[in-house]
MIBA-653240 format. One line per field, with one value per residue: x, y, z of N, C-alpha, C in turn; residue number from 1. Coordinates in Angstrom, 3 decimals, padded with zeros to 6 digits. Last residue first. Layout:
BEGIN
n_c1: c(X|...)
n_c2: c(Y|...)
n_c3: c(Z|...)
ca_c1: c(X|...)
ca_c2: c(Y|...)
ca_c3: c(Z|...)
c_c1: c(X|...)
c_c2: c(Y|...)
c_c3: c(Z|...)
i: c(NUM|...)
***
This chain:
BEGIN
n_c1: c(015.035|012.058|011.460|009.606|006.778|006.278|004.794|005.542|006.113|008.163|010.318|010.662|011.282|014.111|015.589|015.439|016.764|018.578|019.337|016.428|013.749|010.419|007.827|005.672|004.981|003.597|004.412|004.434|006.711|008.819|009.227|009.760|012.412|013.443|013.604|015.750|017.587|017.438|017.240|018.574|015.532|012.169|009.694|005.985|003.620|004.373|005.585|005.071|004.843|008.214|011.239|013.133|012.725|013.272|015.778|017.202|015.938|015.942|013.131|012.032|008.597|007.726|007.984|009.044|008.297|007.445|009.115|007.575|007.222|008.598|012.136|014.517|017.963|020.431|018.792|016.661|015.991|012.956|012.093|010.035|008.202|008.464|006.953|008.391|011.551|013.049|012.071|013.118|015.947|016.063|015.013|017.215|018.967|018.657|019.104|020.367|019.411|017.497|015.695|013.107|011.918|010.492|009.554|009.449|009.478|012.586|014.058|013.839|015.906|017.898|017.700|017.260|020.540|021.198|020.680|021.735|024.559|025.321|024.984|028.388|030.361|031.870|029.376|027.815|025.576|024.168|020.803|018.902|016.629|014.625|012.487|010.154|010.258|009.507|012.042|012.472|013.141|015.616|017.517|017.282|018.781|020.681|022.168|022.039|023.912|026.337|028.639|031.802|031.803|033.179|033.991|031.955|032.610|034.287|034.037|036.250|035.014|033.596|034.645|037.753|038.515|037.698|035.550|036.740|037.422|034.912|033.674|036.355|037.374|036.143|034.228|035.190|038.705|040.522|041.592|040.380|039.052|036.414|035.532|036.882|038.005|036.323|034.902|032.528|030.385|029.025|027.923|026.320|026.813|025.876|028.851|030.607|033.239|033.408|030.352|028.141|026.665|024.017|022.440|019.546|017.346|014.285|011.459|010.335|012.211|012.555|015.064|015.285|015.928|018.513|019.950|020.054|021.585|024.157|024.547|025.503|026.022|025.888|027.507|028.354|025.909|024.461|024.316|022.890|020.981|020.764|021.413|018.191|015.439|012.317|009.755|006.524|005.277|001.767|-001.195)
n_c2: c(030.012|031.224|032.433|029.717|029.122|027.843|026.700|026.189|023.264|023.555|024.679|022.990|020.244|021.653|021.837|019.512|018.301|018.323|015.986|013.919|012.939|012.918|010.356|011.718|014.337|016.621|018.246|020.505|019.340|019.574|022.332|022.978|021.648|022.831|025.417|024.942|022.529|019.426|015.929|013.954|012.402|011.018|008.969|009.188|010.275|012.038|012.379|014.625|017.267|017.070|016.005|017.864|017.624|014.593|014.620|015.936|014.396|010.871|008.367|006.517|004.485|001.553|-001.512|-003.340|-006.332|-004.983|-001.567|001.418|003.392|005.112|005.656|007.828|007.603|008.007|007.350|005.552|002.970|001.674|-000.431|-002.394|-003.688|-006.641|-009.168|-010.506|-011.650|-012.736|-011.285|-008.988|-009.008|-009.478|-007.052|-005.085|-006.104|-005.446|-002.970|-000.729|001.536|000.583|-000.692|-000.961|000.099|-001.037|-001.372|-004.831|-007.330|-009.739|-011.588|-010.859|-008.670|-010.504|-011.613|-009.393|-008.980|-011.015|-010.688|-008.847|-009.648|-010.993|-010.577|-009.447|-009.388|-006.751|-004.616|-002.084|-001.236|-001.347|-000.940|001.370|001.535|003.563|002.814|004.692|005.163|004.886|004.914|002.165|001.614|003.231|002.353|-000.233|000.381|001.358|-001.572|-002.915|-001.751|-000.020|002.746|002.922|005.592|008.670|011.828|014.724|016.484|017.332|015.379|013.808|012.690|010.092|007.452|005.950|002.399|000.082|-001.556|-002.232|-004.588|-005.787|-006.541|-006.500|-005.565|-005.534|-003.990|-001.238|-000.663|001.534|003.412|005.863|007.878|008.194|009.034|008.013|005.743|003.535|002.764|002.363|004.840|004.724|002.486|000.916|-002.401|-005.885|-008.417|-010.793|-010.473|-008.153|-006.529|-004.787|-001.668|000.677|004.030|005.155|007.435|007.436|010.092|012.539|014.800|015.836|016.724|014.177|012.859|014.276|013.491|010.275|010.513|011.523|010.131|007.731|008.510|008.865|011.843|013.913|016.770|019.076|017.098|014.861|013.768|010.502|009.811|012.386|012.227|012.336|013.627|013.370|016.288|016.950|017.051)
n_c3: c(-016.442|-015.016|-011.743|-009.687|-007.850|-004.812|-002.892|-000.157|-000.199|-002.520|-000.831|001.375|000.379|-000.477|001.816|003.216|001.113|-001.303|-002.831|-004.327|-005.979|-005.907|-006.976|-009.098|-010.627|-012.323|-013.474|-011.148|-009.667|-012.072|-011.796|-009.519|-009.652|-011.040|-010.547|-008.031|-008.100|-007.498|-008.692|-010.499|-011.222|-009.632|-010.854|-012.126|-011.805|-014.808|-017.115|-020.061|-021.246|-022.775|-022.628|-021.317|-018.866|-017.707|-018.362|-016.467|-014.363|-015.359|-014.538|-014.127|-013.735|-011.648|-011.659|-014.141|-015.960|-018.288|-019.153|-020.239|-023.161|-024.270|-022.600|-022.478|-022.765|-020.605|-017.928|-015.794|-014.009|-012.607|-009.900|-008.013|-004.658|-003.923|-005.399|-006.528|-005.630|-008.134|-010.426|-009.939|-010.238|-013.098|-013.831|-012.765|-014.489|-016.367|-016.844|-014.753|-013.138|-010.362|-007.171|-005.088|-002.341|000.534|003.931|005.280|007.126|006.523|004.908|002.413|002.497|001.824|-000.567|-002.210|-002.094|-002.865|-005.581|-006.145|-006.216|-008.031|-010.493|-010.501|-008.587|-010.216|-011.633|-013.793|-010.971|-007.584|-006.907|-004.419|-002.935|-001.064|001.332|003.770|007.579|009.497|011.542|011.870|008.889|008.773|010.784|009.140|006.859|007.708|008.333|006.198|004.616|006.524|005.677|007.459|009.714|010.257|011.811|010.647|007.992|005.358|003.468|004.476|007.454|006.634|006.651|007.434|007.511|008.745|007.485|005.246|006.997|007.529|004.922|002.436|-000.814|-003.178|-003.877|-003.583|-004.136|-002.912|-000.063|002.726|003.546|001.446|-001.625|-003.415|-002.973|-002.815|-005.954|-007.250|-005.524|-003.475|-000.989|001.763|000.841|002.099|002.314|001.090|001.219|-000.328|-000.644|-002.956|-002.861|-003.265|-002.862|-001.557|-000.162|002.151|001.909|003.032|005.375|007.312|008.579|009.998|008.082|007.068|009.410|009.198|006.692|007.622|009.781|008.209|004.471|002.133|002.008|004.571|004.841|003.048|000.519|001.366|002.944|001.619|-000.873|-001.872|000.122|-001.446|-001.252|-003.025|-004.596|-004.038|-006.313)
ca_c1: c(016.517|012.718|011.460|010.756|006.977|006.803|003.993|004.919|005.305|007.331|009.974|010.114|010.283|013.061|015.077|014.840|015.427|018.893|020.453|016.825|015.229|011.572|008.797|005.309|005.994|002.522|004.323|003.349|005.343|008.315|008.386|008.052|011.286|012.976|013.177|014.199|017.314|018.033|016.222|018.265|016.757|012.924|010.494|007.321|004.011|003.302|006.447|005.901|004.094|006.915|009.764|013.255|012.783|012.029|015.046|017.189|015.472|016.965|014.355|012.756|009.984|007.914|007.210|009.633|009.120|006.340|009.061|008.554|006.225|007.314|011.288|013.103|016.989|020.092|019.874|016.752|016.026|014.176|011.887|010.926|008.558|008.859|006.317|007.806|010.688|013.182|011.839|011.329|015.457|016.281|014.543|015.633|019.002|018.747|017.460|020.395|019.475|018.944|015.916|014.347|011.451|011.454|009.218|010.572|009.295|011.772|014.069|013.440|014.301|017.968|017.551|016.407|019.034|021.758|020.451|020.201|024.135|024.356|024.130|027.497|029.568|032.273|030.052|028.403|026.161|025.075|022.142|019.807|017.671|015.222|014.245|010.339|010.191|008.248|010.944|012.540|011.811|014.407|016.811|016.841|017.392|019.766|021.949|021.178|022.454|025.467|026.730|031.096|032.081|032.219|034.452|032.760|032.036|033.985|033.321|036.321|036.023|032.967|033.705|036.725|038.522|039.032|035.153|035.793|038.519|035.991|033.360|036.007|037.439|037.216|034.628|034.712|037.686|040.738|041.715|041.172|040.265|036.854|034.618|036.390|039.169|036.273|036.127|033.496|031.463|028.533|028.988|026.070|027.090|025.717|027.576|029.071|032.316|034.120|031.504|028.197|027.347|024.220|023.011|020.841|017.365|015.617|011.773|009.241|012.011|011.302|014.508|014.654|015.025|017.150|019.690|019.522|020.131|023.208|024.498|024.273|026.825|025.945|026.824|028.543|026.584|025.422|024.866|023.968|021.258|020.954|022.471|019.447|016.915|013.128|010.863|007.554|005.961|002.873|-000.472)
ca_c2: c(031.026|030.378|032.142|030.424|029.224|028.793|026.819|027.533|023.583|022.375|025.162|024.764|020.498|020.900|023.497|020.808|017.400|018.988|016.406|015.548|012.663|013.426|011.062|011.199|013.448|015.329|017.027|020.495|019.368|018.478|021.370|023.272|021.442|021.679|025.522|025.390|023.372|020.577|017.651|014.297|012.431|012.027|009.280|008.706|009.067|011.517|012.900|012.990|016.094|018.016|015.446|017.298|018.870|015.267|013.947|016.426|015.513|011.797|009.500|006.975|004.663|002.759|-000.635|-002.342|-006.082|-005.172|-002.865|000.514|002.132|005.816|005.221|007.312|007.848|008.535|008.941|006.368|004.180|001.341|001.136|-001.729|-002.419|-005.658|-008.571|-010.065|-010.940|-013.437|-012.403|-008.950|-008.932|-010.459|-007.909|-005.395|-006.153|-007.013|-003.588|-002.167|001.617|000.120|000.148|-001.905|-000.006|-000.794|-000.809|-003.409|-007.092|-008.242|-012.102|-011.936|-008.170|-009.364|-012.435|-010.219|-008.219|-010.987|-012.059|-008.728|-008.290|-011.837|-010.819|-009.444|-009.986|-008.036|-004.905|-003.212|-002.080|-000.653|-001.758|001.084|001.209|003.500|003.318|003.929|005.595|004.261|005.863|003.249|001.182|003.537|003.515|-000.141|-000.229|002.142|-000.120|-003.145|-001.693|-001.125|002.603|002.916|004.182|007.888|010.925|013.949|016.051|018.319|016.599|014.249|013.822|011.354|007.803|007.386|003.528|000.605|-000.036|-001.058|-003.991|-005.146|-005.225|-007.631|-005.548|-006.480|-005.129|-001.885|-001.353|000.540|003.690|005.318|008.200|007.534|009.440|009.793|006.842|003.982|002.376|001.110|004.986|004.285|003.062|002.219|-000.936|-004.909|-007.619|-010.218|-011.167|-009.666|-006.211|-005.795|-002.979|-000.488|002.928|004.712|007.109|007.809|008.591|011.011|013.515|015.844|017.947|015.693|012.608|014.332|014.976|011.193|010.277|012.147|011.513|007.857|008.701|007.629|011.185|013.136|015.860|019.208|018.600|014.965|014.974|011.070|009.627|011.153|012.268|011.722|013.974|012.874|015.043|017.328|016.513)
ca_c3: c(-016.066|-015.151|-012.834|-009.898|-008.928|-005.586|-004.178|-000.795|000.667|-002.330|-002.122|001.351|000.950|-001.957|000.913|003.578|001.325|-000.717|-001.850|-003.880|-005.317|-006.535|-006.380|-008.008|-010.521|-011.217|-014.358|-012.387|-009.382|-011.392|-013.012|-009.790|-008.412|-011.392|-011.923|-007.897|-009.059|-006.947|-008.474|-008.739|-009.917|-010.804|-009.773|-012.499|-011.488|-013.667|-015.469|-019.263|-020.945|-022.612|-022.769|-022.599|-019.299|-017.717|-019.677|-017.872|-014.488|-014.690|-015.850|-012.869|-014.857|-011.577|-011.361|-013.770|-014.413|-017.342|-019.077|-019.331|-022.225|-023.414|-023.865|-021.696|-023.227|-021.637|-018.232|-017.276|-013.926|-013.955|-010.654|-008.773|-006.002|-003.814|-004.149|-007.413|-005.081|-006.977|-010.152|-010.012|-008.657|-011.480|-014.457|-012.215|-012.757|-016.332|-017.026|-015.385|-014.372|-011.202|-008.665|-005.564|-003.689|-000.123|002.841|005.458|005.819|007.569|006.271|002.932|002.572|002.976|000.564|-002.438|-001.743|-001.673|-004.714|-006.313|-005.122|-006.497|-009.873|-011.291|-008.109|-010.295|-011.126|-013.389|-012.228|-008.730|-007.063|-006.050|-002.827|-002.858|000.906|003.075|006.171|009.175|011.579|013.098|009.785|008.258|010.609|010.658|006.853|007.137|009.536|007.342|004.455|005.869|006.288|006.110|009.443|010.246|011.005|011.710|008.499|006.653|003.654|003.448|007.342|006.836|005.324|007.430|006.968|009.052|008.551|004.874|006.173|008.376|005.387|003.750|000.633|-003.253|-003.783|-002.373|-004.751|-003.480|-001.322|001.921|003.846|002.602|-000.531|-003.267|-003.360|-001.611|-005.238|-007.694|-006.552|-004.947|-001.260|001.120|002.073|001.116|003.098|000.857|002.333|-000.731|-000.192|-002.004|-003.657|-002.889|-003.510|-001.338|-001.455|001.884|001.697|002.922|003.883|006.814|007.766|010.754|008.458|006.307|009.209|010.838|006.472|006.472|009.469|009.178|006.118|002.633|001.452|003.996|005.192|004.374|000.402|001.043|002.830|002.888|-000.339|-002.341|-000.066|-001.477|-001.155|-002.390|-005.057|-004.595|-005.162)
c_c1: c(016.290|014.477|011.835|010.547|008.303|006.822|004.714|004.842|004.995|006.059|008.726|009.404|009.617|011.753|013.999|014.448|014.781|017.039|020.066|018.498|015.799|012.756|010.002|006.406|005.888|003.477|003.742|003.707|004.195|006.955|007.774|007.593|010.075|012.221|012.385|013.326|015.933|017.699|016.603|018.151|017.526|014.130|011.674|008.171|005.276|003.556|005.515|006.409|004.276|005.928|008.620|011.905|012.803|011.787|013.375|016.417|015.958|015.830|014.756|014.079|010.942|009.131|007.043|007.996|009.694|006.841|007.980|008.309|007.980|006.473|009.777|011.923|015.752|018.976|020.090|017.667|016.709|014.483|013.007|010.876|009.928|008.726|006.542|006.925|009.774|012.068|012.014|011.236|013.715|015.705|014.606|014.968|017.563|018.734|017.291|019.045|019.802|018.571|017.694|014.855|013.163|011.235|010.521|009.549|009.805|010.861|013.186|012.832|013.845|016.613|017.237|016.300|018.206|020.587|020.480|019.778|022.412|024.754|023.489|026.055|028.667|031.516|030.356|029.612|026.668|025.988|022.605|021.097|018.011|016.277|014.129|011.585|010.340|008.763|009.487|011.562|011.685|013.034|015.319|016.134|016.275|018.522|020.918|020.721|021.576|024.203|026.964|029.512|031.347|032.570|033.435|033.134|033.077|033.319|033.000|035.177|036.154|033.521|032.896|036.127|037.416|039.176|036.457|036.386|037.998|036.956|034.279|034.940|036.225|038.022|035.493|034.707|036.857|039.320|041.426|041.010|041.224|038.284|034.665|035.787|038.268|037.307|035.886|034.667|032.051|028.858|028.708|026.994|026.891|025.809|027.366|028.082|030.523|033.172|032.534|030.160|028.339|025.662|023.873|021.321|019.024|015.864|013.659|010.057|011.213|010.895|013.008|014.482|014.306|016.224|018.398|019.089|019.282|021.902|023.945|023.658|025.113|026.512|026.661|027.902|027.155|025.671|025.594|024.659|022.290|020.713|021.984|020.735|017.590|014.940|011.410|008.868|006.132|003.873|001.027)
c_c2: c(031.269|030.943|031.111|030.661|030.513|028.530|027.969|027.877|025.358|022.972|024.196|024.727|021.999|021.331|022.735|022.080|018.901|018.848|017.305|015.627|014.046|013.160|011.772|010.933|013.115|013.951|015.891|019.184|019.534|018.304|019.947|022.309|022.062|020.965|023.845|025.178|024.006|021.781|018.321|016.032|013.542|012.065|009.345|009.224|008.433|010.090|011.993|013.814|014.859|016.763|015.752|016.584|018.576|016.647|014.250|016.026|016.432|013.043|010.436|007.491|005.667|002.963|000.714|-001.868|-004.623|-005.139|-003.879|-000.771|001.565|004.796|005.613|006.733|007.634|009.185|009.092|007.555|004.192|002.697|000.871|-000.904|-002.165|-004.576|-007.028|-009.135|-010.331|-012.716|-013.020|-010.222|-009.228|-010.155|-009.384|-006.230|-006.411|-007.228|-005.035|-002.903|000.146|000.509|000.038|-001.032|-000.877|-000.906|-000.243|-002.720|-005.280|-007.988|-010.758|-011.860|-009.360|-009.236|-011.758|-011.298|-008.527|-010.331|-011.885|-010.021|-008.400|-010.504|-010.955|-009.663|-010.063|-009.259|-006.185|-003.368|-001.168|-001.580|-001.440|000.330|000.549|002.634|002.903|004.145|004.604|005.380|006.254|004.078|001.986|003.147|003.849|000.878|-000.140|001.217|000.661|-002.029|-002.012|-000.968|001.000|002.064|004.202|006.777|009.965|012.337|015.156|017.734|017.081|015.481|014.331|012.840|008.984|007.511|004.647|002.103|000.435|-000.501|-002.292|-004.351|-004.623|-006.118|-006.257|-006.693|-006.690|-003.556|-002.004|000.463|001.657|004.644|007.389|008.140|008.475|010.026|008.110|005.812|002.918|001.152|002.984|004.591|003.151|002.915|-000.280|-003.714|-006.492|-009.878|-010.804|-010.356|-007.717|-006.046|-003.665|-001.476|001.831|003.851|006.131|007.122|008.794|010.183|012.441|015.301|017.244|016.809|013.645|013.482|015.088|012.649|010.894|012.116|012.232|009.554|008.243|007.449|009.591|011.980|014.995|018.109|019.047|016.235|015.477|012.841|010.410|010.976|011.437|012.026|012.801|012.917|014.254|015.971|016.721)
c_c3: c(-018.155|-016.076|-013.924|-011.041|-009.623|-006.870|-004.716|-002.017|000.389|-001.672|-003.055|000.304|001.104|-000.663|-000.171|002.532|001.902|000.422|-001.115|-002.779|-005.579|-005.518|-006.862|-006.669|-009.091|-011.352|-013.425|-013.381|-010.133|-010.860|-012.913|-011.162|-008.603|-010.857|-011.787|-009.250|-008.457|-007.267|-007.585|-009.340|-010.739|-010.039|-010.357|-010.925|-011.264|-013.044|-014.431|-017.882|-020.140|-022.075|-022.240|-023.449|-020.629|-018.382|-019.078|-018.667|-015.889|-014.981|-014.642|-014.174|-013.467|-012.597|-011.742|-013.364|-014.218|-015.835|-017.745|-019.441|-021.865|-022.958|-023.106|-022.325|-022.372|-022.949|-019.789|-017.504|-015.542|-014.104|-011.372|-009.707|-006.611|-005.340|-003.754|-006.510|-005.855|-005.997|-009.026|-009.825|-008.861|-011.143|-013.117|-012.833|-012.091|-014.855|-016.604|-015.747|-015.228|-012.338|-009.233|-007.148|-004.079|-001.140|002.012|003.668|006.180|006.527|007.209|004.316|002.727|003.232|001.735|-000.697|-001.233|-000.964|-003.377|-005.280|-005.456|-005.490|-008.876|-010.724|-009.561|-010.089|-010.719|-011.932|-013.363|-009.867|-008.286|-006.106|-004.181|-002.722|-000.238|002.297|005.008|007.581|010.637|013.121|011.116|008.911|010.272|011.255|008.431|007.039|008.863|008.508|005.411|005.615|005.794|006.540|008.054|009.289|011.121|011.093|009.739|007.999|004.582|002.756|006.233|006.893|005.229|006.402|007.623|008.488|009.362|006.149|005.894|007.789|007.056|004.230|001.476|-001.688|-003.420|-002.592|-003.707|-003.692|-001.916|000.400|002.917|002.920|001.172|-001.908|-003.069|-001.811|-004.198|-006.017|-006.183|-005.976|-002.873|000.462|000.738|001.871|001.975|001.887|001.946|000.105|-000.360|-002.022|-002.566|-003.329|-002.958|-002.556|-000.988|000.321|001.244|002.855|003.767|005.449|006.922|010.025|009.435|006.772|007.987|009.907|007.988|006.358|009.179|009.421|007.269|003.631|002.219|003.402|004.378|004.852|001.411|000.686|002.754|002.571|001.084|-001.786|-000.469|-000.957|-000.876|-002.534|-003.536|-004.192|-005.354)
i: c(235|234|233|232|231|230|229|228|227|226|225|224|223|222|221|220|219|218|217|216|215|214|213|212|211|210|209|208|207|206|205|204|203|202|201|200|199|198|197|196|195|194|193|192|191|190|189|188|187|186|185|184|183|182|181|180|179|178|177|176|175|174|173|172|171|170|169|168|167|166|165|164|163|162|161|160|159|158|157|156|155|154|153|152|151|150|149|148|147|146|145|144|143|142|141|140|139|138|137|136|135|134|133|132|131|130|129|128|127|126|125|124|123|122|121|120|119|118|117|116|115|114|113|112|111|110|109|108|107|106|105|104|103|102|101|100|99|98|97|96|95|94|93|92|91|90|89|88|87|86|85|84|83|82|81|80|79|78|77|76|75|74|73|72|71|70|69|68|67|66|65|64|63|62|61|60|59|58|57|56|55|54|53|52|51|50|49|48|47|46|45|44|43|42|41|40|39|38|37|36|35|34|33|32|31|30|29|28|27|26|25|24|23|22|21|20|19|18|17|16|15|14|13|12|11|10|9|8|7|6|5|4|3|2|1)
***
């Protein structure tokens, strides 16, 4: 079976990452499932932003934290890649999307950061109130360790860049190693949900390690190369 496409940040290659944009365009190129990161704003709304600051990827400049989400949507979060200009995403808006079109969302809370906890909290409360298909993930073990507790209901996933040990923790649904540490560990993959896979090389390895989802920028060309069973050389 082959993987589930995942877009990470939307279709982020031709659009601006964590743009409506982005995700509209990888939902018409045919992505099983969007991917987003998360951190909660002074007024605690949670937005799609996933650098600490707004400096790479808005017109303007400072610490999402530490801004009002009015303050955020004073800024462009789309001209910096070419794109039309655009408001900074809430989670709610993608979430909306998503149910719209009966997809399911990765949604990754980002650590560290000032709020420390009560972006899981906040989470946790959000999905309260719909039910909504959503996995819950964070390289923070302590993160998902929370969030399992306040919602033991929602899927979580522990994600992995340095090392990948070979038993996950009981509060972690799903492991979720980077694609170097799938190339690194002959055998390991099944099931698992891989990031971020661009690479044709990584997109068949993937499929032969029976990796259950893969996160992708690029959702149309992964799905091709997916759907005709290419097998690239390898470099």
């Amino acid at each position: 079976m082959s993987p589930e496409v995942v877009a990470h940040r939307g279709a982020s290659t031709r659009r601006p990452e964590h743009t409506l944009a982005a995700y509209e365009l990888a939902l018409a190129q045919g992505a099983d499932g969007l991917e987003c990161d998360v951190r909660l704003t002074k007024d605690e709304h949670l937005v799609c932003v996933h650098d600490r600051t707004i400096d790479r990827t808005s017109s303007g400049t400072g610490l999402v934290g530490a801004m009002t989400l009015e303050e955020l949507r004073r800024h462009d979060f789309g001209s910096w890649h070419g794109g039309e200009p655009a408001e900074v995403l809430t989670l709610d808006a993608l979430l909306a999307l998503a149910a719209d079109h009966g997809k399911r969302v990765f949604v990754e809370t980002k650590h560290p950061v000032r709020h420390g906890g009560r972006v899981e909290r906040r989470l946790a409360e959000r999905l309260g109130r719909h039910k909504l298909d959503v996995v819950m993930m964070s390289f923070s073990v302590f993160a998902v360790h929370r969030f399992k507790a306040l919602k033991p209901e929602v899927p979580t996933l522990l994600l992995y860049d340095r090392l990948w040990p070979k038993v996950k923790p009981h509060f972690a649904d799903f492991a979720g190693p980077g694609v170097h540490l799938l190339r690194r560990h002959p055998g390991r993959g099944r099931d698992a949900y891989v990031w971020t896979v661009d690479d044709p090389a990584d997109v068949a390895l993937c499929r032969e390690r029976g990796v259950r989802f893969l996160a992708t920028n690029n959702p149309e060309e992964t799905r091709e190369l997916l759907a005709d069973n290419l097998t690239p050389d390898q470099p």
